[in-house]
C-alpha positions as CSV (number, residue, x, y, z in Angstrom):
1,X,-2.2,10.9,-11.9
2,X,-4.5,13.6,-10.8
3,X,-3.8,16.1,-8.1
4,X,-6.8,16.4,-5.3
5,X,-8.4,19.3,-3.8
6,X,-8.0,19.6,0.1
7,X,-11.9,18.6,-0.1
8,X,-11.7,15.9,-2.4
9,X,-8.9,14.5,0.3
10,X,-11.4,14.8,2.8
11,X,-13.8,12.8,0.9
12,X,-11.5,10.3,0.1
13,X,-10.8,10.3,3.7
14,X,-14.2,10.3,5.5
15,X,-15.0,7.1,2.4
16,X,-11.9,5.7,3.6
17,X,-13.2,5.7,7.6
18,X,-15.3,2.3,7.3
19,X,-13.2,0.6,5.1
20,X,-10.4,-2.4,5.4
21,X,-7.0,-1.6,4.7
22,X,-7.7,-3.0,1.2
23,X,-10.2,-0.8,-0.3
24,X,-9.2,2.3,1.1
25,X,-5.7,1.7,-1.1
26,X,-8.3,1.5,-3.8
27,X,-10.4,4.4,-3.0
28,X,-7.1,6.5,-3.3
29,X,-6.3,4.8,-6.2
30,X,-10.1,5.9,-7.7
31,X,-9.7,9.3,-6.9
32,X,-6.4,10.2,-7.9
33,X,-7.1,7.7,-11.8
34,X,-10.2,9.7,-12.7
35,X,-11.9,7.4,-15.7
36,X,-10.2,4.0,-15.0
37,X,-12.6,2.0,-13.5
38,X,-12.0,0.4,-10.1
39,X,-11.8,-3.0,-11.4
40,X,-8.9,-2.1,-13.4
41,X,-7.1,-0.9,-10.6
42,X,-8.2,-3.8,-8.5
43,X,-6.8,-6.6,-11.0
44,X,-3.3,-4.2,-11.0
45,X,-0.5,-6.6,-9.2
46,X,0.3,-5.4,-5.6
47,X,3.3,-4.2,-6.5
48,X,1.9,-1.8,-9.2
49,X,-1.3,-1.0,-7.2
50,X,1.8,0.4,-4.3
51,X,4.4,1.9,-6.9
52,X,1.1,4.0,-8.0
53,X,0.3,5.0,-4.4
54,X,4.0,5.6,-3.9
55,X,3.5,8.5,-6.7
56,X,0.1,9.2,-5.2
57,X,1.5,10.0,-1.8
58,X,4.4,12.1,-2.9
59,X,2.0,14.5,-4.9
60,X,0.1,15.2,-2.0
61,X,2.6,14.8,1.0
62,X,5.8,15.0,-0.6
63,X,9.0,12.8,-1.2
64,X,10.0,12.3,2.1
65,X,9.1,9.6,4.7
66,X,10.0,9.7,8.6
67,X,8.4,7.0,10.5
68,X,9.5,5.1,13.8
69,X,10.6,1.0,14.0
70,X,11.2,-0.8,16.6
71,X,14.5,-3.2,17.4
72,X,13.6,-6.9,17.5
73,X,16.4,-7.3,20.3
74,X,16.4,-4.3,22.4
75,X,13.0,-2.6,21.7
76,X,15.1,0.8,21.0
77,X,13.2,2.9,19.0
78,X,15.2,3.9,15.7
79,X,13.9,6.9,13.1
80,X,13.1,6.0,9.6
81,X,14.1,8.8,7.4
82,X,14.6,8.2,3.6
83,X,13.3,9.4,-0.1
84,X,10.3,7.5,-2.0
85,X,12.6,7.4,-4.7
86,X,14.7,5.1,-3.2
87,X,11.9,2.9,-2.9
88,X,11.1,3.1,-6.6
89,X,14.7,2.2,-7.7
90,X,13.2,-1.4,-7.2
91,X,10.2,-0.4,-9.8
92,X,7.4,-2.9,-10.2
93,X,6.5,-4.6,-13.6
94,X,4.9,-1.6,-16.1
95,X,1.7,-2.4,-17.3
96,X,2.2,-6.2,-18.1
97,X,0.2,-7.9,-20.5
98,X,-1.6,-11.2,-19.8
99,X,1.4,-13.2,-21.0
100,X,3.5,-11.3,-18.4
101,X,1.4,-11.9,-15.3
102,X,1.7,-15.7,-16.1
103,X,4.7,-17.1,-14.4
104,X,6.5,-20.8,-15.0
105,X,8.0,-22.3,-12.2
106,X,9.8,-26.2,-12.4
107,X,11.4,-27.9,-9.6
108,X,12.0,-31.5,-8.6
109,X,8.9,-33.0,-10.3
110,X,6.8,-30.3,-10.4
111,X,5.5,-27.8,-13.2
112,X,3.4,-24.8,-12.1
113,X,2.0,-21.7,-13.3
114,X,0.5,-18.8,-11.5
115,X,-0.2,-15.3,-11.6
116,X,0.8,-12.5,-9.4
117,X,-1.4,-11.1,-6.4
118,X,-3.8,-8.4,-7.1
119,X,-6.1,-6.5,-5.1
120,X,-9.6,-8.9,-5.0
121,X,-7.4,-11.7,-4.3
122,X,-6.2,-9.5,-1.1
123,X,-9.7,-8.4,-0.1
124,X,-10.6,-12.6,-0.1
125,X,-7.8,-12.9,2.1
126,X,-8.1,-10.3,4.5
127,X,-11.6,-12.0,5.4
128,X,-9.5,-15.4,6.5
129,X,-9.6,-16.1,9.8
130,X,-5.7,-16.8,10.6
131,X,-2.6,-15.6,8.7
132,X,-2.2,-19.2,7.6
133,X,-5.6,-19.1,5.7
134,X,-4.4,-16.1,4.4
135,X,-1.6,-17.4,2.7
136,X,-3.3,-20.4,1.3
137,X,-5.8,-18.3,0.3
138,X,-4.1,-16.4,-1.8
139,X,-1.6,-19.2,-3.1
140,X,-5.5,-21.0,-4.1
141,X,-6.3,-17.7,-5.8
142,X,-2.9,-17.4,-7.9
143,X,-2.5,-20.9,-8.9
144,X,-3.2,-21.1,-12.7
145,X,-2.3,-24.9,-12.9
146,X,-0.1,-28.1,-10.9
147,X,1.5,-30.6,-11.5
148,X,3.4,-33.6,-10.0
149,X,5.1,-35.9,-12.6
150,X,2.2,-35.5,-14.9
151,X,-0.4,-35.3,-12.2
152,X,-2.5,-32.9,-11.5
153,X,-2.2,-31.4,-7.7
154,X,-3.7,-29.1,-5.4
155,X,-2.4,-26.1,-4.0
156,X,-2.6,-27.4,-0.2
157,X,-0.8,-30.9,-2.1
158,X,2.5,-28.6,-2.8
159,X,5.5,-29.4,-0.6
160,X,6.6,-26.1,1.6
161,X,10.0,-25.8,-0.8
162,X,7.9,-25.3,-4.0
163,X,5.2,-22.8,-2.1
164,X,8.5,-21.1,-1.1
165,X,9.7,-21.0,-4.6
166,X,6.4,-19.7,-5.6
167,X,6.8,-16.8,-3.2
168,X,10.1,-15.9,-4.0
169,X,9.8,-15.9,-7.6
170,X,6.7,-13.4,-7.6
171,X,8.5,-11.0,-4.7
172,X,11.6,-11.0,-7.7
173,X,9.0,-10.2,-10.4
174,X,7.0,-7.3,-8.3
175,X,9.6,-6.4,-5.6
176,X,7.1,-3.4,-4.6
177,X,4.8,-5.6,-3.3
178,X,6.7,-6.5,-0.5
179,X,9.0,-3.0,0.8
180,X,11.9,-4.0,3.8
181,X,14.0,-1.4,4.9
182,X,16.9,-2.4,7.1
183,X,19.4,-1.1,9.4
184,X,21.4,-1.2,12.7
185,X,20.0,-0.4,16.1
186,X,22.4,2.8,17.4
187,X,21.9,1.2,20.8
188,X,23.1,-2.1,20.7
189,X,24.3,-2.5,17.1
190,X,21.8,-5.4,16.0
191,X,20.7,-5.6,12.5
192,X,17.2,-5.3,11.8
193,X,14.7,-5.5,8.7
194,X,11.5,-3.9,9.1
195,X,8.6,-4.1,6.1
196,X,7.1,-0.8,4.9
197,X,3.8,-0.7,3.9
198,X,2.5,2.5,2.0
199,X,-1.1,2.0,3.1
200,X,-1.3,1.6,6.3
201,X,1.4,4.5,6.3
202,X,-0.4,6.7,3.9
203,X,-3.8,6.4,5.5
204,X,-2.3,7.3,8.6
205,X,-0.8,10.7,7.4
206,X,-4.5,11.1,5.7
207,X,-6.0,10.8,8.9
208,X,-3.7,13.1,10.6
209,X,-3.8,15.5,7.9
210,X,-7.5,15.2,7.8
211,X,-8.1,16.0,11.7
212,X,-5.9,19.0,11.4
213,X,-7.8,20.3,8.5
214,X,-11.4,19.8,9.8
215,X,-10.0,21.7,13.5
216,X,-9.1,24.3,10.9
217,X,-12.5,24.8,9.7
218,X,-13.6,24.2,13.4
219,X,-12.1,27.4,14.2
220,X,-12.4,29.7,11.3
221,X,-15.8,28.6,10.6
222,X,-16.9,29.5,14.4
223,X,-15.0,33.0,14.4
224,X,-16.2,34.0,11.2
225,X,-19.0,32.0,9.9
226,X,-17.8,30.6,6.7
227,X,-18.7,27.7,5.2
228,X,-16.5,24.5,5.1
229,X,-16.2,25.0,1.2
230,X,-15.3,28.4,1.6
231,X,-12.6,27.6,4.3
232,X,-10.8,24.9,2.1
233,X,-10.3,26.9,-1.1
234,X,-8.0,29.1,0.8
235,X,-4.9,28.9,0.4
236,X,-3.0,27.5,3.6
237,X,-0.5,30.5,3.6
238,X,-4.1,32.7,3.8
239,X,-5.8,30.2,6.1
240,X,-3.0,30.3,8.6
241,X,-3.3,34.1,8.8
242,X,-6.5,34.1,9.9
243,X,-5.5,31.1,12.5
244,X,-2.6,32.8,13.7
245,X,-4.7,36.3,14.0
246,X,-7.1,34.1,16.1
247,X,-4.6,33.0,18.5
């Protein structure tokens, strides 16, 4: 995985600007896997596509995360401070092959076989127009094959305990495609889970980071006339002399 530039995070950044949640995770994806084409990436499982953007995120911003959750019962807001590596203890599946991806599931009467999530099946389902559809959506798109007792069935024909089944089994098989932290309110002691998802996290420290760095250039570039290029090959402990002799 290939360390960025401070420019080439920006373009991944201002790319990233009129995209859905979906293809941004690509376009990081893109930039840091110089040579793998994005439909590669795209057909990685979710869990993969996040244990790579795991990595991704702790070249550029570290191994450390500190975010806020809220408690279900009390609304107290409770800090989120742990290591990506505790994350990763859970790892998704490494590189599988076809074979791999296809998983068997009998129950009752039925015998199916599906495939994990990936990327295109998410972008179909983040254009559905209720979380319901969503789900279908992408239970339509992973269904290999059904049955009932020998007869052929539909996804939306499956019974909600074998959907369930479904779910569970492809959460044990990519467990990185579906991050829960947990933990106790300090104020009134309830237990709480809360899901963790590295894109919408990620992108937000990008934009961040990316707002700070372009008010950097803001300033340098109006005091003494350099060019954004010339600005963000500096190193920051340089750059921040020149900030702090402008203040």
């Amino acid at each position: 995985m290939q360390a960025l530039s401070d420019a080439d995070l920006l373009d991944v950044w201002e790319r990233g600007l009129g995209q859905g949640a979906v293809q941004r995770a690509l376009s990081l994806l893109v930039a840091a896997s110089p040579g793998r084409p994005i439909d590669e990436l795209a057909r990685l499982s979710v869990g993969q596509r996040d244990a790579a953007l795991l990595q991704f995120r702790t070249r550029v911003f570290g191994p450390r995360v500190v975010s806020v959750t809220k408690c279900q019962a009390c609304g107290q807001e409770t800090e989120l401070n742990f290591e990506i590596a505790q994350i990763m203890n859970a790892p998704a599946i490494d590189a599988p092959t076809e074979l791999e991806l296809t998983l068997q599931l009998e129950m009752d009467v039925y015998r199916v076989r599906f495939r994990l999530p990936n990327s295109h099946d998410l972008r179909v389902a983040e254009q559905a127009a209720s979380d319901e559809d969503a789900r279908h959506e992408l239970l339509n798109r992973c269904l290999l094959a059904a049955d009932c007792g020998g007869v052929p069935c539909s996804a939306r024909e499956l019974p909600p305990e074998i959907v369930r089944a479904i779910s569970e089994r492809m959460s044990e098989t990519d467990p990185l495609a579906d991050v829960r932290l947990s933990g106790t309110c300090p104020r009134c002691g309830a237990e709480w889970i809360a899901p963790f998802d590295i894109v919408s996290y990620f992108w937000t420290e990008l934009s961040a980071w990316a707002r700070r760095q372009l008010r950097e250039v803001h300033l340098l570039a109006s005091a003494y006339g350099w060019s954004e290029a010339e600005i963000l090959a500096l190193g920051p402990a340089r750059r921040g002399m020149y900030l702090e002799l402008l203040e």
